[in-house]
Backbone as a ProteinNet text record, in pm:
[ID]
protein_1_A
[PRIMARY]
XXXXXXXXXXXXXXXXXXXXXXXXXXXXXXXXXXXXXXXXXXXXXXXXXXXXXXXXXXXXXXXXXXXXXXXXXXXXXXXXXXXXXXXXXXX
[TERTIARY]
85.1	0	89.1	66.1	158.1	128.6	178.8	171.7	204.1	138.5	129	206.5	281.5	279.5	164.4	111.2	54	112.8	73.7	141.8	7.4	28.1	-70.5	33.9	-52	5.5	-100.1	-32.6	-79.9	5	-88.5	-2	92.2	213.2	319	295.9	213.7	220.6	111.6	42.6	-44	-9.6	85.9	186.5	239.8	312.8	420.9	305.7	151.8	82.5	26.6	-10.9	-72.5	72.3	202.8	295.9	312.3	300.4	309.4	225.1	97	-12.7	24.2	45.7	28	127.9	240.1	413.5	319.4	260.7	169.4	106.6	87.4	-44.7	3.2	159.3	216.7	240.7	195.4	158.5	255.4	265.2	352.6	251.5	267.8	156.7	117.4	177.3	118.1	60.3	71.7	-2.3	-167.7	-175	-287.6	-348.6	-278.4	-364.9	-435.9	-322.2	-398.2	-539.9	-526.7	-646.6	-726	-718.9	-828.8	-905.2	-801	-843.9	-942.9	-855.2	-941.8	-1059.5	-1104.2	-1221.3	-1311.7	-1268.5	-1371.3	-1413.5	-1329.3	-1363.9	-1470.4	-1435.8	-1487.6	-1675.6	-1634.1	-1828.1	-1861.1	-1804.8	-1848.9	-1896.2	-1796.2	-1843.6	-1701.6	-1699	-1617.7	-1658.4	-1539.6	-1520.9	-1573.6	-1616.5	-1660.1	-1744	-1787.9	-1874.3	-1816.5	-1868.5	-1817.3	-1897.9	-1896	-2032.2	-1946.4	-2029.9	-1943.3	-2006.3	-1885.9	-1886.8	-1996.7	-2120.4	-2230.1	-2270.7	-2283.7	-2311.8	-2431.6	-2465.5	-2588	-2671.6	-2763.4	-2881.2	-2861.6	-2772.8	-2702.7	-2567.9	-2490.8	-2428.3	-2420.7	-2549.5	-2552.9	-2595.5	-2725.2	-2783.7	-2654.2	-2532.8	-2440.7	-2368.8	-2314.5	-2281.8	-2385.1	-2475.8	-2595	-2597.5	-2564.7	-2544.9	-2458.1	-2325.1	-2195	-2193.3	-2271.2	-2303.1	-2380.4	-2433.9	-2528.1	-2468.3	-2376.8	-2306	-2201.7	-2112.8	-2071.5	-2084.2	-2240.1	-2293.8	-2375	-2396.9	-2410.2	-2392	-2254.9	-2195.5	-2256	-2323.7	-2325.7	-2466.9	-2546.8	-2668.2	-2660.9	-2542	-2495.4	-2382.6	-2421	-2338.3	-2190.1	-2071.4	-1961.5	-1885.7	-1770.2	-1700.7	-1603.2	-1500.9	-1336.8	-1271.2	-1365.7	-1366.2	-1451.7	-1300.5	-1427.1	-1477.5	-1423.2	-1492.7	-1636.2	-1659.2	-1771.4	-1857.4	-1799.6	-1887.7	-1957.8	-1835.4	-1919.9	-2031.6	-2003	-2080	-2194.6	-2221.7	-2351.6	-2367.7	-2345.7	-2375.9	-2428.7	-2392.7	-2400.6	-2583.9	-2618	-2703.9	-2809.4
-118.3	0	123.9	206.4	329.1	424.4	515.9	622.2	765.1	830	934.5	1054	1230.2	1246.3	1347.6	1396.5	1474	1543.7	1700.4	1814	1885.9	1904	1928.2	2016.4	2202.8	2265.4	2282.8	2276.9	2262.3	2353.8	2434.1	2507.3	2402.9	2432	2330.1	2276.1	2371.6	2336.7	2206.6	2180	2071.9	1976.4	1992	1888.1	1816.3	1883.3	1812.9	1742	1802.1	1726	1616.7	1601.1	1501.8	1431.9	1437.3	1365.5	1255.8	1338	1236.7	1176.2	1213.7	1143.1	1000.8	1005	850.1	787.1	837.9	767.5	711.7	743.6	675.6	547.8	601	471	358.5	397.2	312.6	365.4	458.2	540.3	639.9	649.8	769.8	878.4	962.2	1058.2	1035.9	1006.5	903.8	798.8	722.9	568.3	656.8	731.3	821.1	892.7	935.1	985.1	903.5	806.1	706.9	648	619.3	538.7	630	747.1	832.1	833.7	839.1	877.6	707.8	647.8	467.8	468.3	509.3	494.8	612.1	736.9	792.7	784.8	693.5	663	537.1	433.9	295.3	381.5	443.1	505.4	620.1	657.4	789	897.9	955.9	1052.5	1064.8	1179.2	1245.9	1130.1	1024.4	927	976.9	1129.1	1130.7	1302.1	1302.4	1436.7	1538.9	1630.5	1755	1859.4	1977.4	2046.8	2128	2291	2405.7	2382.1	2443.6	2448.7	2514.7	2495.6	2545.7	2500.5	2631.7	2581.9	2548.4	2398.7	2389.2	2515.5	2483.2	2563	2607.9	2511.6	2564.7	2614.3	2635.6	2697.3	2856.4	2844.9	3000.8	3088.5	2965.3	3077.9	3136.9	2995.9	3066.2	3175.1	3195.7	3289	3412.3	3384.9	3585.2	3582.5	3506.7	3541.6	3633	3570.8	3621.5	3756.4	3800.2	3924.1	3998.1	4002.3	4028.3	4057.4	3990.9	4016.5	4092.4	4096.5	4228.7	4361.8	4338.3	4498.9	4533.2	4454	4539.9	4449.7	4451.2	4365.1	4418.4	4546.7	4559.6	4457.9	4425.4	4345.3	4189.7	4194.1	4020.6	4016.2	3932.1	3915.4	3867.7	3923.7	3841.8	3824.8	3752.3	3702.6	3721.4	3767.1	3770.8	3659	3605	3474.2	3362.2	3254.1	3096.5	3041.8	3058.9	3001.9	3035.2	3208.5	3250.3	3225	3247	3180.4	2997.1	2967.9	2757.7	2778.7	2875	2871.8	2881	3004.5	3039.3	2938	2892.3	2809.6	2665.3	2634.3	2529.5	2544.2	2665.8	2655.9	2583.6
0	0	0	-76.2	-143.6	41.6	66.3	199.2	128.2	198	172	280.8	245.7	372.4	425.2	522.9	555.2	651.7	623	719.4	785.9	958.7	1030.4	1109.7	1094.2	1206.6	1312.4	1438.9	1584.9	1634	1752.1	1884.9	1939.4	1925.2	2034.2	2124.7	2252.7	2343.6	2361.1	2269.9	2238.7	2202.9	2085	2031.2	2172.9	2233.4	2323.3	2384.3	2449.8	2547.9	2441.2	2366.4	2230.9	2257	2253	2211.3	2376.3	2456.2	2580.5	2599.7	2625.4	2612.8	2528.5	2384.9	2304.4	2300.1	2412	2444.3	2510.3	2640.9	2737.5	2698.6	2600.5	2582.6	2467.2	2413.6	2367.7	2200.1	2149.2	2041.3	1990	1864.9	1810.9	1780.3	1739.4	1644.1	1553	1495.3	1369.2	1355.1	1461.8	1456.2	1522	1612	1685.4	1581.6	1500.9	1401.3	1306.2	1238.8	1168.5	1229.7	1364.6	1460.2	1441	1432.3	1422.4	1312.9	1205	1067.8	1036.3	1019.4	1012.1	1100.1	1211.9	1278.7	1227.7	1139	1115.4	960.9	882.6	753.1	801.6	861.1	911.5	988.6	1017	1125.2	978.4	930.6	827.3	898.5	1003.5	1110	1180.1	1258.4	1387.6	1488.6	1482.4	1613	1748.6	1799.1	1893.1	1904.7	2028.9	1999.4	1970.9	1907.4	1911.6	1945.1	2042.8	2089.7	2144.7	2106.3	2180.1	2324.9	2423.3	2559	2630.7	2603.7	2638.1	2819.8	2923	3017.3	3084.1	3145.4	3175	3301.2	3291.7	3391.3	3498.6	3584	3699	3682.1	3624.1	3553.7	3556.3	3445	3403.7	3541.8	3602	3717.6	3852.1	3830.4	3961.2	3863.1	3720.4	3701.3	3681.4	3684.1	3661.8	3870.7	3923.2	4092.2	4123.2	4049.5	4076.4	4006.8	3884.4	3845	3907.1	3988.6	4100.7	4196.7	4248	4373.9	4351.3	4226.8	4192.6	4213.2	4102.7	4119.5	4207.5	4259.1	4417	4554.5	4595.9	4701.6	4872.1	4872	4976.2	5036.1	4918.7	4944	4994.9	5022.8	5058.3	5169.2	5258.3	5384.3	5304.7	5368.8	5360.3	5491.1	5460.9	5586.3	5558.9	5715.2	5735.2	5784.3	5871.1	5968.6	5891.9	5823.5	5803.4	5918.6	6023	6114.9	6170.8	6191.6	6185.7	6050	5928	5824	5871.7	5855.1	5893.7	6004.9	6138.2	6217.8	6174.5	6073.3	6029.1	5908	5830.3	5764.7	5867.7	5903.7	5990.2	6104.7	6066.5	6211.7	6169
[MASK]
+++++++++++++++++++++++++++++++++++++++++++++++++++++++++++++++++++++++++++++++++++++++++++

């Protein structure tokens, strides 16, 4: 079977973590890529999900809190003392 070469640029600092990673697991970059490429010709699809980083429900509501407590911090107890905090948490 004839080979071909292929050229893939990547941020380095990915490279090196992609490169330890498949020393790990017994793998060159190339054999990892091939596995990739063969499992997504073999399914006729992206071997696995792909989905922007969308945050669930509880999520969003602790971040619009934390925007809240921002803009206006004086409306919310805080603490100097964890110990007096646990106390009150605790009652």
């Amino acid at each position: 079977m004839a080979t071909t070469n292929v050229t893939i640029r990547m941020d380095e600092e990915l490279k090196k973590q992609a490169e330890e990673l498949f020393y790990d697991l017994g793998l060159t970059m190339t054999t990892a890529f091939i596995a990739f490429t063969r499992q997504a010709v073999r399914e006729q699809r992206i071997p696995f999900n792909i989905s922007r980083n969308v945050p669930n429900a509880e999520t969003i509501a602790a971040i619009q809190e934390v925007e809240k407590m921002k803009a206006d911090p004086q409306a919310y107890k805080g603490y100097d003392d964890v110990d007096e905090m646990m106390k009150e948490l605790l009652k």
